[in-house]
C-alpha positions in Angstrom: 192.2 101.8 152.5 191.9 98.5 150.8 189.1 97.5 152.5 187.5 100.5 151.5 188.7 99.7 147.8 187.3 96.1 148.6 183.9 97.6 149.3 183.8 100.0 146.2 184.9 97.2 143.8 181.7 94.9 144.9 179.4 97.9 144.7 180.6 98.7 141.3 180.6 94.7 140.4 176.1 95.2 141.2 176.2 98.1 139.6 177.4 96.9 136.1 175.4 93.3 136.3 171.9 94.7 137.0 172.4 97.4 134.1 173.3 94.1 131.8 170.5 92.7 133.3 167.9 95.5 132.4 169.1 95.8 128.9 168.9 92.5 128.6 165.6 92.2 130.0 164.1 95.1 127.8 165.4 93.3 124.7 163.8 90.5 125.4 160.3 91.8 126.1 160.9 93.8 123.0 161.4 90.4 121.2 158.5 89.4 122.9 156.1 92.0 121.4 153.0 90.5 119.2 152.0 92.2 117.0 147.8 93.0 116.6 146.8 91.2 113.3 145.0 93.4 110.4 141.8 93.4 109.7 142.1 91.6 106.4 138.2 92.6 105.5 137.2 95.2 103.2 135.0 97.6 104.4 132.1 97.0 101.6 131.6 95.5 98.6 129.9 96.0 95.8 127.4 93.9 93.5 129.0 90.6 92.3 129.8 87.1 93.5 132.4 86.3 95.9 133.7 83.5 97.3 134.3 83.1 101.2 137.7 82.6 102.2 139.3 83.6 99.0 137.2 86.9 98.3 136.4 87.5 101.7 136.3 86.1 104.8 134.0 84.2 107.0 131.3 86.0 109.0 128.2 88.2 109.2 127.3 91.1 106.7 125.1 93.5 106.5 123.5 94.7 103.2 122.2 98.3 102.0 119.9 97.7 98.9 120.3 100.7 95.8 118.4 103.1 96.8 114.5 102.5 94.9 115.8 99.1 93.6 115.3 95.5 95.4 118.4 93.9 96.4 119.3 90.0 95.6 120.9 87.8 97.5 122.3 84.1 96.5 124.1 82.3 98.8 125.6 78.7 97.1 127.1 75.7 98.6 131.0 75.5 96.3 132.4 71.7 95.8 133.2 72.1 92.5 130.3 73.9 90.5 128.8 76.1 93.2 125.6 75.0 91.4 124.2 74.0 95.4 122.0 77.0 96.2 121.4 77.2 99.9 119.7 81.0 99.7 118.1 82.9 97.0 116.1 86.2 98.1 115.2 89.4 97.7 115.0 92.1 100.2 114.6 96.0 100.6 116.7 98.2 102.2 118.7 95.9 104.9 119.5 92.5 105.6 122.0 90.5 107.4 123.6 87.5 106.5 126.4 84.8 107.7 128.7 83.1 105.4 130.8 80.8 106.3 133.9 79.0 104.1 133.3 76.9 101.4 130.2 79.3 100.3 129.8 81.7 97.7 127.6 85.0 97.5 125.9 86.9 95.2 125.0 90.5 95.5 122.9 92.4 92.9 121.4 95.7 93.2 122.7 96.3 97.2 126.2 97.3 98.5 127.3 94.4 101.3 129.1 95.7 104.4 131.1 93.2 107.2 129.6 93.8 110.3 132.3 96.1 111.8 131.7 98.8 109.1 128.5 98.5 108.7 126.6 102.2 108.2 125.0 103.8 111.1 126.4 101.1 113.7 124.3 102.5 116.9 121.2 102.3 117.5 119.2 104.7 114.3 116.1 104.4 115.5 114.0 106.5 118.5 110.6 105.7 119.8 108.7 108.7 117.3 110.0 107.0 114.0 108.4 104.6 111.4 110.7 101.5 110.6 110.4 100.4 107.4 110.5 97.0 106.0 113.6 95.4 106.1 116.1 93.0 108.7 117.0 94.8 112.2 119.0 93.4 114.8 117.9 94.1 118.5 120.1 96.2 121.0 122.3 97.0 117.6 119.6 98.6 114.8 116.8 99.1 117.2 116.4 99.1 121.3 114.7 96.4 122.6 111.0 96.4 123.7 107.3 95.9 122.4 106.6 97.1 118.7 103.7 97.3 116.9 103.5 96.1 113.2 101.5 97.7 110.3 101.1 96.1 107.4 100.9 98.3 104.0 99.7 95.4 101.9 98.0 92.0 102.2 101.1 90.7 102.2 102.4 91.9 105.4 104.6 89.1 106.9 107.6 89.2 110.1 110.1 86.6 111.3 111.2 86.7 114.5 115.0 84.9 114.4 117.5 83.8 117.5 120.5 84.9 115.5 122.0 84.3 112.0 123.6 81.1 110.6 122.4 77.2 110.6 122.2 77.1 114.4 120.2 80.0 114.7 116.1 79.1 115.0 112.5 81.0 114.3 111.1 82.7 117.2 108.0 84.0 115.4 106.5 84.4 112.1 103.5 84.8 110.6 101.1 87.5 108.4 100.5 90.8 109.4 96.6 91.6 109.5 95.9 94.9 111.2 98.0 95.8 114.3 100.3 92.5 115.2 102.1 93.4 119.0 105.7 91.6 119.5 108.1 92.1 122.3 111.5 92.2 121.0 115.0 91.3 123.2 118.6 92.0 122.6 120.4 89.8 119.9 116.9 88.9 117.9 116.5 89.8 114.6 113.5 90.5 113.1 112.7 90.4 109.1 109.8 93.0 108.1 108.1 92.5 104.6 105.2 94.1 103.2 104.7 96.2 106.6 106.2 98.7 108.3 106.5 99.1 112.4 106.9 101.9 115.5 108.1 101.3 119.3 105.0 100.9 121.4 105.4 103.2 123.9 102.6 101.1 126.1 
């Protein structure tokens, strides 16, 4: 009989460690937990002048000009003045930018998106439709493949660009006289002015 006591007392002795064990190993991966940080950036903004890392934060955006109205664009070097302007344009309907800290940006007559809430954020665009002047990203905007540009003016012009930012280089450019032919791959960005263009199915 006391050896069978003996016997239940050490079973019961496991028994009440490993349950101290597993609460204490549940509070501790509870402690553990990280949290997933927020997405500090607003989902648009409208016209005005902000500067990066104290309006908004560091990255690409995408811009939707008013709708028959040119946007503008300033981008400006901050020390002290902001007076350093590294880009001044104007665009219709889209473009994309990066901005990185210690920069300012202006926006006038366009609504400026981050990247991640951009409108339409698949691909808009099928083989049968005319794209009209403007910035498109490849694989994200429009598929890849060959297009064929039109110009509506004598101003037609395209740039062909590896990415956004200062490490990003030209591909392409040029004018746009007649029917110009470019092959397109996934992650260029191509800038239409002055033209419009359609997949070439060929």
């Amino acid at each position: 009989m006391k050896k069978f006591l003996s016997i239940f007392a050490i079973i019961s002795l496991f028994l009440i460690t490993g349950c101290m064990n597993d609460d204490g190993d549940l509070n501790d991966t509870q402690g553990n937990n990280e949290e997933t940080p927020e997405d500090t950036g607003d989902e648009s903004y409208d016209a005005g002048t902000y500067k990066v890392g104290t309006d908004l934060v560091a990255g690409e955006y995408y811009l939707v000009s008013n709708e028959d109205e040119e946007g503008k664009l300033k981008i400006n070097e901050c020390d002290e003045s902001c007076s350093k302007v590294l880009v001044d344009k104007e665009f219709s309907n889209n473009y994309y930018v990066a901005v990185t800290e210690g920069h300012s940006i202006t926006v006038e007559g366009a609504v400026m998106y981050s990247v991640n809430h951009k409108p339409n954020p698949g691909i808009t665009y099928i083989s049968s439709m005319t794209i009209e002047e403007g910035m498109y990203k490849v694989g994200t905007d429009i598929p890849e493949g060959s297009y064929m540009l039109d110009n509506i003016d004598q101003t037609g012009y395209f740039k062909i660009l590896s990415g956004l930012g200062k490490d990003a280089t030209i591909i392409d450019e040029g004018s746009i006289n007649l029917n110009v032919s470019k092959h397109l791959a996934k992650g260029q960005y191509i800038i239409i002015e002055g033209s419009s263009m359609y997949y070439n199915m060929h």
